[in-house]
N, C-alpha and C positions, 0 to 999 in steps of 0.2 A: 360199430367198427370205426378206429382211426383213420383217415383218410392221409393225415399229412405226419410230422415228427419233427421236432428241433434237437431229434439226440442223435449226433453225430457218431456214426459206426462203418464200422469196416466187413464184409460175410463175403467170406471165402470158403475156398478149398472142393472138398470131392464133390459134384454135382447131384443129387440125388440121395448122399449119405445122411445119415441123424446127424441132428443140428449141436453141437456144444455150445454152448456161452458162456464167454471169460468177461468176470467182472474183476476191476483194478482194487488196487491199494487206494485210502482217501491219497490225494494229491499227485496222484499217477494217469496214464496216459495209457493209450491200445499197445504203446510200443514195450510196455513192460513184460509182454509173452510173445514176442518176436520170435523167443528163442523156442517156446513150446508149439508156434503156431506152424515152423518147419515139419514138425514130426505130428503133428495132431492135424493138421487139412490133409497129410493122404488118407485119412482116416473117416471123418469128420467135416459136416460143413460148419463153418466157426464163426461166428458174430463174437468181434468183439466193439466197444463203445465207450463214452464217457461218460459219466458224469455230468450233471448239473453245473457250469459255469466252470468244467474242465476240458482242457484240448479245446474242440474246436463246436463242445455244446454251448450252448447261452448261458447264462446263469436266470436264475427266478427268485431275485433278491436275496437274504442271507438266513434263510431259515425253512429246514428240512428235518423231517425224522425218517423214519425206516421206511416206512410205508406210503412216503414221498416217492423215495425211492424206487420202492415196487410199482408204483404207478406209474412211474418214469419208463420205468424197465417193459412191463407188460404193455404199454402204449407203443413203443417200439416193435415186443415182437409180433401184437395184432396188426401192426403196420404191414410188416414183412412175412403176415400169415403163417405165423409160427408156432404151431400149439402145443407139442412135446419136445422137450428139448433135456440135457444132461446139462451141468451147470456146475464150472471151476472159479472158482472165487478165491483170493487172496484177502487179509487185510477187512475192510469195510464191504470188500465185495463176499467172501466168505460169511460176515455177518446178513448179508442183504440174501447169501444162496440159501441158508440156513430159513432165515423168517418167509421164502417163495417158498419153501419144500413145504413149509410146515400151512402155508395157507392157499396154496396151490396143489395140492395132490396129485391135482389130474394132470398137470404140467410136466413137472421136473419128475425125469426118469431116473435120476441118478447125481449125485451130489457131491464132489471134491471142495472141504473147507478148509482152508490153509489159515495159519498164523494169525489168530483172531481170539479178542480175549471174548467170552460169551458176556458180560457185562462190566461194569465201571464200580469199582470200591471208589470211596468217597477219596483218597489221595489222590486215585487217578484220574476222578470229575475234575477235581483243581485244577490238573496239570493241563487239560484240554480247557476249560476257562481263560486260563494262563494263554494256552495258541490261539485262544479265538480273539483275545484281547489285544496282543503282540498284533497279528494280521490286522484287524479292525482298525487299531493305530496305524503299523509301519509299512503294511503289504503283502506278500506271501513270503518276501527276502526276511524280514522278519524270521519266521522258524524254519527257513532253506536247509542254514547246515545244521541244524539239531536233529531234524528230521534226518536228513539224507544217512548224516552218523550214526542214527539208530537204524536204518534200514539194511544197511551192510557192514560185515563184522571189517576189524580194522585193520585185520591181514589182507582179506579179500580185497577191500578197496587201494590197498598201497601194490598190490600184485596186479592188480587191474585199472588202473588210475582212467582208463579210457572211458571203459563202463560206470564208475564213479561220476564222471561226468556229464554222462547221458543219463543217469540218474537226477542229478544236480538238476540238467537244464529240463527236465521233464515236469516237474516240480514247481521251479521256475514257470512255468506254461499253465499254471494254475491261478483262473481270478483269484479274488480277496472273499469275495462273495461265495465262490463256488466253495471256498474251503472252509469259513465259518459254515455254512449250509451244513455241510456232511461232515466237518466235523461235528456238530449238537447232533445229529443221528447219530454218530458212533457214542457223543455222552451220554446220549439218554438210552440206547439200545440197552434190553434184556432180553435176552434169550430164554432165561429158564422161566419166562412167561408161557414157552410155545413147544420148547426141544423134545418132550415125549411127545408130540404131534407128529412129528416126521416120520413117516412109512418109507422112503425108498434108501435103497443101499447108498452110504456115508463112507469116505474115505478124509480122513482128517488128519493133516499134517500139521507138524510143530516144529520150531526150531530150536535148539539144543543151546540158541546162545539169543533169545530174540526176546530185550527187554520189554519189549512192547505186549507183547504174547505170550507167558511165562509159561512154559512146558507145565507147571504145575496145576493150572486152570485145567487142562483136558481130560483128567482122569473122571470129572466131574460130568463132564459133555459125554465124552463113552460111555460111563453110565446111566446117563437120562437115553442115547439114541441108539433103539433097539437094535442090537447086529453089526453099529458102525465098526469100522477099520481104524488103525493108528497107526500112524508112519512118524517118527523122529527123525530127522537131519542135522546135521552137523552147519548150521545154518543160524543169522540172524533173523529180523524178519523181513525180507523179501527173498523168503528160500528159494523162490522157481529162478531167478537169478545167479544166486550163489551158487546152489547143488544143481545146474542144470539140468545135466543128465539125471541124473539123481530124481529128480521130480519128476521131470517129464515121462521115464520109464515109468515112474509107479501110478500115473494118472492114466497111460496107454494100458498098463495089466489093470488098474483098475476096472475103468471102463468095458475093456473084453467081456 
């Protein structure tokens, strides 16, 4: 058993209730489910955390894969005595809920994967080469606004300029390290190595406009996880932001 933890988290809300866990976007922060964590702690007690050399974790030099990852994660919650727990992921964290379900059984009761491609065709390896390179040179400013403009569609952020920028500077708040790290998990991640392993009930959202996550990858996911759910939003990708309400409703009926 872990006695100690260098991964920085936040566990709140109902005292006594099942536990949820929200995992981030790569290059994201706890404060990217602010909005879900109003309506999901009356509910739910909620761990959420960071990343490996993001917010306010250390980094562990520049080189991670998935199951880095989950060591990271389950180190945490034997820390905090945590053994069954539901699990909302976005992004990288959706990838990392996806590879716990499938080699955790006994764990994860219940599973919401958001905006996450299930593996990397060979143009898209490039492009994250491309960001590990840019960063490893210039810093995380480097792909700030590339990033942050693929995260939210471009009405959204000119109608909310506020939130664009707490987007921005969240980002921003990301080592050089932490983000080469978990980006090369997101490069080298596959999924369809593990996706008929998953037993518990799947709710899996997409976004209608989310370059990063192409609506068209999930008919594929659906079909390998026995029973899952689909939800589309009118959303780029970081839907729990854009369709707020929208999300948060369908993770709370999920859930139920």
């Amino acid at each position: 058993m872990q006695v100690k933890t260098q991964t920085a988290f936040i566990f709140e809300g109902k005292l006594g209730a099942p536990v949820l866990v929200l995992a981030n976007s790569l290059a994201a922060a706890p404060q990217m489910w602010d909005a879900q964590v109003k309506a999901l702690s009356q509910h739910y007690q909620i761990l959420r955390y960071s990343y490996r050399g993001h917010a306010d974790t250390p980094a562990q030099g520049n080189e991670a894969n998935i199951e880095d990852l989950r060591q990271d994660l389950l180190g945490l919650l034997d820390y905090l005595n945590i053994q069954k727990f539901s699990f909302l992921g976005l992004s990288l964290g959706a990838m990392l809920g996806l590879y716990l379900a499938a080699k955790n059984p006994e764990r994860v009761t219940s599973l919401v994967a958001a905006n996450f491609r299930p593996f990397q065709i060979d143009a898209t390896k490039e492009q994250w080469n491309q960001r590990i390179e840019a960063v490893a040179k210039n810093g995380i400013n480097a792909i700030l606004d590339g990033t942050a403009d693929r995260w939210l569609s471009e009405g959204f952020r000119k109608s909310n300029p506020e939130i664009d920028q707490k987007v921005r500077q969240m980002i921003a708040g990301t080592s050089a390290d932490g983000f080469i790290a978990c980006a090369k998990a997101v490069r080298d991640y596959d999924a369809r190595l593990f996706m008929n392993e998953i037993q518990c009930p799947v709710l899996l959202i997409a976004g209608s406009s989310d370059l990063a996550a192409p609506v068209s990858e999930f008919p594929a996911v659906q079909a390998s996880i026995k029973g899952s759910q689909y939800l589309q939003l009118d959303a780029a990708h970081i839907s729990n932001i854009e369709r707020e309400s929208e999300f948060t409703d369908a993770v709370l009926k999920f859930l139920k």
